[in-house]
Structure formats: C-alpha cells, structure tokens
N, C-alpha and C positions, 0 to 999 in steps of 0.2 A: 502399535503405539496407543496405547492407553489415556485418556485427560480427564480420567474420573477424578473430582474433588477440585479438579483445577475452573480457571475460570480465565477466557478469551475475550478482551477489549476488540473490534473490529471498525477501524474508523471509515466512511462510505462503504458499509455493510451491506446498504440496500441493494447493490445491482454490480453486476460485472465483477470483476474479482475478487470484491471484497465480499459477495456473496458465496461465490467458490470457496473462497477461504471461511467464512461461517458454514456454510454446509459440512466441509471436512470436520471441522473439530467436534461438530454437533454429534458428525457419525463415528468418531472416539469418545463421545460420551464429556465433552466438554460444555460448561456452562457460557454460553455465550452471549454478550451484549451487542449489538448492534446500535455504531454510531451513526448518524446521516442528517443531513440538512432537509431531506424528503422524508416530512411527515408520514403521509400517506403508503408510498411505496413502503418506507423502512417500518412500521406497522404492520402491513400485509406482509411483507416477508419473519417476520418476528413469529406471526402467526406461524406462516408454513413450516418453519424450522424448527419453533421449539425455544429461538434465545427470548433476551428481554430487549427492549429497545427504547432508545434515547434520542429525542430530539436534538440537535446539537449545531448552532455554527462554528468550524472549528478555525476562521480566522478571526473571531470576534471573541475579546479577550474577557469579557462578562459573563458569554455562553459557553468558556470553555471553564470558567471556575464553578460555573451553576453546574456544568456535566459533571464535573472532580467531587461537587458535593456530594450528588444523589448514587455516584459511584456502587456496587457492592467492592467487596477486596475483591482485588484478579491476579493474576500470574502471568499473565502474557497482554502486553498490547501490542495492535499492528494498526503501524502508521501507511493505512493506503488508500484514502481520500485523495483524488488528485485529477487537474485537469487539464488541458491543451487549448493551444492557439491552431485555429485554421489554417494550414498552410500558406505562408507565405514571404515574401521577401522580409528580411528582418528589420528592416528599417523602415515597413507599411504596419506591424502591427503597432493599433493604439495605447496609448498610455495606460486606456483603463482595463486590456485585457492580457497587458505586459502585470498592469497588479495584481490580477485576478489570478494569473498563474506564478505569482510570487507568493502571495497571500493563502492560496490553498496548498500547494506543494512545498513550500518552505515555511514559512509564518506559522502555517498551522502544527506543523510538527516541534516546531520551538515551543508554544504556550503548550502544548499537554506534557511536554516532557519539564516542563517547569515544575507538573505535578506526578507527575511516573516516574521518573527518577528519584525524588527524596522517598515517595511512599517506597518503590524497592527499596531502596538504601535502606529504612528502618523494617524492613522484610526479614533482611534478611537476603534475597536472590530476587530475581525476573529474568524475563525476555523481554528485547524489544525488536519484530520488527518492520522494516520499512519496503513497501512498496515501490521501488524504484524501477529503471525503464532501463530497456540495449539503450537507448538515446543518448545515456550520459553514459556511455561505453564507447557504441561506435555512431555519432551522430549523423541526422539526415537531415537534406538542403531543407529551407526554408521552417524548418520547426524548432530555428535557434536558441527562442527564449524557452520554449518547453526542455527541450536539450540539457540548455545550462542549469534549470532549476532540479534536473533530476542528476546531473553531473555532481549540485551541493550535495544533494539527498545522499551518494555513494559516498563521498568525502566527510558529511557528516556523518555516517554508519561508521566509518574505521575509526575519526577520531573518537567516537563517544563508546566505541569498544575498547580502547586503551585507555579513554578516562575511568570508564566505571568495571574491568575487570578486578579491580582487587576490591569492588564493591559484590562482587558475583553477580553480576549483571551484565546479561551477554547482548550485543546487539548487531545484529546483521542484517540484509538486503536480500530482496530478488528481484534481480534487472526481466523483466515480462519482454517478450517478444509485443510483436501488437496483435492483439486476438479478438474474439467473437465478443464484444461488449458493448457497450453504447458510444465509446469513445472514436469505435475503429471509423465512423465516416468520417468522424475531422479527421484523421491521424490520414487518410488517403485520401484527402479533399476532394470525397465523394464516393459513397462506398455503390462502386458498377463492379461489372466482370473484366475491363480491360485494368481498372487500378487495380483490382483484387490480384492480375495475374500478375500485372508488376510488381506489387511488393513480391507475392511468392515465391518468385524467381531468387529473391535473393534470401529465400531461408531452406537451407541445402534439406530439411525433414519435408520440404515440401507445404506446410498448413501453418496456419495461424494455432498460436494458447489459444488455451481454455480455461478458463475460470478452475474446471475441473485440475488443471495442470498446476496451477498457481498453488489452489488450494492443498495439492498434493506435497511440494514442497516445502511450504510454510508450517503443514504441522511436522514435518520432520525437523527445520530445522529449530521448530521452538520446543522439539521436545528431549528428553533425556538420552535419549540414543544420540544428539549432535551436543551434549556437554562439554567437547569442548572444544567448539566451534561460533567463534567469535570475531569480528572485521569482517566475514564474507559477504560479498554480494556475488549473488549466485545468477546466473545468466539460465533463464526458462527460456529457449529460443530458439532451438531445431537446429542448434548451428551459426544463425545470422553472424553472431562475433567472433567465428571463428579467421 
C-alpha cells in the first residue's frame, strides 16, 4: 500500500498509538501531520519521522479552528487523542475527570469533524478514522466512564458512515486491545507483573498491541485496498472480544 501524494491528519501523534500510526503511513511514503497538546514531545517526534506538526487543544473550540486554519489539504484524518480515568468505582470518579474524558474522547472528535467533514464533502472523497477501544465492546469493572465514551466513539463511527457514504466518505474504527503506551498503567491501576499477568490472561494471543499493530491496521483500512469498507470497528486484540 502505497500514500504517495496523499496526506495523514494524526490527532495525539506524539506517543503511543497515534505514533505507530504516524510511523506506518510515513513508511508508505505518506505526508504526515502530527496533532498533539505536547509541544515538546510532538516536536521531537515530527523530527524523527519526517511529518509536520501542530500544536493543538483539541477540546478547545478556538485551538481546533486555529489547527483547521493553518491545515495543508489531506486525505485521511485519524481521530485518536484520548484518555482514561484511573480505575475505579464509577461513582468515586470526580466531576472534573468524568469531563476530562468526555471532553477529549468525544468533544474533541465532534469540533474537528465540524471541519473534516465539509472540506471532504467539497473534495470530493476522504477517510476518517477513529481510535476506539475493546472497552466499548466488551467493557471492564471500574473504568465505566472511559467505557461509555469509547462505546459513543463506535456508535458514532457507524452512524457518520451511513450519513456521509453517498458523500464518499468512509469512516471507521479500531477497537485497540490495551497495549505498550503511556496509557497502560492507568488502564491496570498500576503497571506491576502481577496486573500485567491479569489482564493477559484474558487476551487468548497471549500479549498486549503495539503501536506497531495499531499502526498496521489503520493504513490498511484508510487505504484503497479497503474501498469498500465503511461502519467497521475492527477489534486489534489477540482475541479479548471474542
């Protein structure tokens, strides 16, 4: 799969999967930008890869019309900024980080498609897509609000693939197991060897993704060989949903 001439949107580009997934398209020869809230990291990684990169808050609705401005045209965005709540009973986490993970995993995927969707529209075609979680597949105790907000994310993938198909604009998911990133210590409140072997146990391949994995999948399905492959949210997970 080829992304010469094309051009990849990569929203929290700087680290864990959404650098897997910039790396991949970099190494098809795609032009890539790099979105992130981290100055400094998304900078240095820009360097090592080869994309461009953009400062960006993408729940703040001023910083996501300043990104759409300074834009080049692209082909592909991938919505996978996103964060987690610390394990716990659903009714101890706080208000402000019940926001925090509405605000970045939902909020922020509404204001940029406010502007990624009409520029496809007048394209002509795109891709869009979204980094979603097993969580809002086969949910796990105490990480309810992170759960639900990736549960929207899959429900909004299908219906925004039946609103803009006869726009030619395809949009689909991949539900990530939980893998080697900066996320995994929340995601096992506390990353040891006995949590590590718990989760394990329940993903039948045995190992946690990899950036490398994620990245794998994403440029297949944003590229012309899955044309015509639209609503999927695709489970990267060894198994776990089965």
């Amino acid at each position: 799969m080829s992304y010469l001439n094309q051009t990849a949107v990569v929203t929290g580009g700087a680290s864990g999967f959404g650098l897997g997934i910039v790396k991949a398209f970099r190494a098809r020869g795609a032009k890539v930008v790099i979105v992130d809230i981290n100055e400094e990291q998304g900078s240095q990684r820009a360097r090592e890869t080869g994309a461009e990169f953009i400062q960006c808050d993408l729940t703040n609705t001023t910083s996501v019309n300043e990104l759409f401005s300074s834009l080049p045209d692209f082909h592909i965005f991938v919505n996978n900024a996103g964060v987690t709540h610390f394990p716990m009973a659903a009714e101890e986490v706080s208000e402000a980080e019940f926001d925090r993970v509405v605000a970045v995993n939902m909020k922020a995927v509404y204001l940029t498609s406010r502007w990624v969707i009409p520029f496809f529209r007048t394209q002509g075609r795109g891709v869009i897509l979204n980094i979603a979680s097993t969580a809002g597949v086969s949910p796990r105790p105490n990480l309810s609000w992170y759960n639900a907000s990736k549960g929207w994310l899959i429900t909004a993938t299908r219906s925004l693939a039946v609103e803009l198909a006869s726009d030619n604009i395809r949009v689909n998911a991949i539900n990530p197991v939980a893998g080697e990133t900066p996320l995994l210590a929340t995601f096992l409140g506390g990353d040891n060897p006995e949590n590590r072997a718990r989760f394990l146990n329940t993903i039948p391949l045995g190992r946690f993704s990899t950036p490398q994995d994620i990245g794998n999948a994403a440029v297949f399905l944003c590229s012309d060989d899955a044309d015509m492959i639209t609503g999927v949210t695709l489970e990267v997970d060894g198994g776990r949903c089965i």
